[in-house]
C-alpha positions in Angstrom: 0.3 30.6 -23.2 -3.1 30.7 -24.8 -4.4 33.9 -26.9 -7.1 34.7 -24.3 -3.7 35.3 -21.8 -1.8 38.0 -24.3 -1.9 41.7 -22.9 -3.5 44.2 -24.8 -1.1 46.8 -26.9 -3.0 49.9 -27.5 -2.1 51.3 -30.5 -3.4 54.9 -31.0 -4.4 56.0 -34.2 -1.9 59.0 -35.9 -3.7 62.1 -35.4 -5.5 63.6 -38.5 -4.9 67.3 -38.8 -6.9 69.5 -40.5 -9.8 68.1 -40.4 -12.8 69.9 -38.8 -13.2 71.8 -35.3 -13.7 68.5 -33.6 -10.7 67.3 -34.2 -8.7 69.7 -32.5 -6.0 70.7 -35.0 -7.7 72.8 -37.0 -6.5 76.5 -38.6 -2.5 75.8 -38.5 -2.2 71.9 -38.2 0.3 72.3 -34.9 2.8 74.1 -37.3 2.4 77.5 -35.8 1.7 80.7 -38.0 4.0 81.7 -41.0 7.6 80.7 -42.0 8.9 78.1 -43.9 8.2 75.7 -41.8 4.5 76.4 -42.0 4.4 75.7 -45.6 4.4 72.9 -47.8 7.4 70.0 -46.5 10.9 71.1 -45.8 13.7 69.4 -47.0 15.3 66.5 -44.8 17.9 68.0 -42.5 16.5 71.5 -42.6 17.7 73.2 -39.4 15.7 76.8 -40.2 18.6 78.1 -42.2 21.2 77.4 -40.3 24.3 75.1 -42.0 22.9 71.7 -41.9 24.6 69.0 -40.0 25.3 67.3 -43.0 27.0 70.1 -44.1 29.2 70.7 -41.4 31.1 67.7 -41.0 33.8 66.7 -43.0 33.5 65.4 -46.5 33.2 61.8 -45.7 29.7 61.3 -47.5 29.3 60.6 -51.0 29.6 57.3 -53.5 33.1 56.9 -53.1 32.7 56.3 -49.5 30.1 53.8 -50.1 32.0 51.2 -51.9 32.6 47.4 -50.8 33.2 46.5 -47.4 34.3 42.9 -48.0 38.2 44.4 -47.9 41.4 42.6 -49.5 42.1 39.0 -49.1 45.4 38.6 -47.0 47.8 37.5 -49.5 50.0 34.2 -48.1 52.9 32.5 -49.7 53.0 29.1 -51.1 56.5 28.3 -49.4 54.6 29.4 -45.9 52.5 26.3 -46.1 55.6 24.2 -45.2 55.1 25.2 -41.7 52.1 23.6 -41.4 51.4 19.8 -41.1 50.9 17.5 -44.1 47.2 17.3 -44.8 44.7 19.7 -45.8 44.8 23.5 -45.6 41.4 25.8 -44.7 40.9 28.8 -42.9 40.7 26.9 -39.0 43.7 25.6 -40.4 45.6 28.6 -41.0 44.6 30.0 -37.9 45.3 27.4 -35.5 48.9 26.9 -36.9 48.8 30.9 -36.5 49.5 31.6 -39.9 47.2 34.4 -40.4 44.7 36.2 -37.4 41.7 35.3 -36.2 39.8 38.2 -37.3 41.6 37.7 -41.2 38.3 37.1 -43.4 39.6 36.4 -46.7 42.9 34.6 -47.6 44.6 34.3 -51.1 47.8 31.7 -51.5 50.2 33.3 -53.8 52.9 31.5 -56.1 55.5 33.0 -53.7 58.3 30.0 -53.4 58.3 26.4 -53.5 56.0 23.7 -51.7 58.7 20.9 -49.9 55.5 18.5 -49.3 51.5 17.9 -51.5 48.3 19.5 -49.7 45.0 19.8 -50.0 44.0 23.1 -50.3 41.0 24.6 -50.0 41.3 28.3 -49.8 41.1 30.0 -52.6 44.7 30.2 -55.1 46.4 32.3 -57.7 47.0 30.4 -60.9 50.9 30.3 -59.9 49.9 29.1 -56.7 48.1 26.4 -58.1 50.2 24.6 -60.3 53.2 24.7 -57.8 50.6 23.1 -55.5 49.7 20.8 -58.4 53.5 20.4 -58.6 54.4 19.5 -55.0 51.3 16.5 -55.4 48.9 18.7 -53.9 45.4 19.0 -55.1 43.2 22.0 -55.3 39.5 22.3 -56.4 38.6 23.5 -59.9 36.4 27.0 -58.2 39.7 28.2 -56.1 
């Protein structure tokens, strides 16, 4: 495709109101004659005085409701990894031996029991998790 082959977009300019007879939006700008709405700007959401919508719906707006959407990392016990395989634990890891759900986004191991073989895991530990890792023979990296 060459440039002389692209279509033309016609973008019309935004109409200037207010601006002379020949323009034709003159007197009242298209707003009509009197009222609130006539005058000045009008707050966003203004609905002529009735309740805005805003308003009407349930309080479920506000800065608490705004807050992080990352969510809690799914907490799984050290003795849990026994299950799996010897070798080294990650997320595809966990899934595939069905240890926590696909749609899981954040996992924790927790010092929760004992480890009967070493790992290497990298998901991210508590610190009691971590040395009974250490423990077992396992290794985990220094950021987990």
């Amino acid at each position: 495709m060459s440039i002389h082959e692209l279509s033309v977009v016609v973008r019309r300019p935004k109409k200037r109101l207010g601006r002379g007879h020949g323009s034709g939006k003159v007197k009242t700008s298209g707003r009509g004659t009197k009222g609130q709405k006539a005058r000045g700007t009008i707050p966003r959401g203004f609905e002529g005085g009735q309740l805005p919508l805003i308003k009407r719906m349930p309080f479920l707006r506000g800065k608490g409701r705004n807050g992080s959407q990352q969510g809690k990392a799914f907490a799984l016990d050290v003795a849990v990894l026994g299950k799996l395989p010897e070798g080294s634990v990650t997320m595809a890891t966990l899934i595939k031996h069905n240890l926590i759900d696909r749609d899981v986004r954040r996992v924790k191991i927790v010092g929760n029991g004992t480890l009967p073989r070493a790992f290497s895991v990298s998901v991210p530990c508590s610190t009691s998790a971590k040395a009974s890792i250490e423990k077992a023979g396992g290794t985990v990296p220094a950021n987990s």
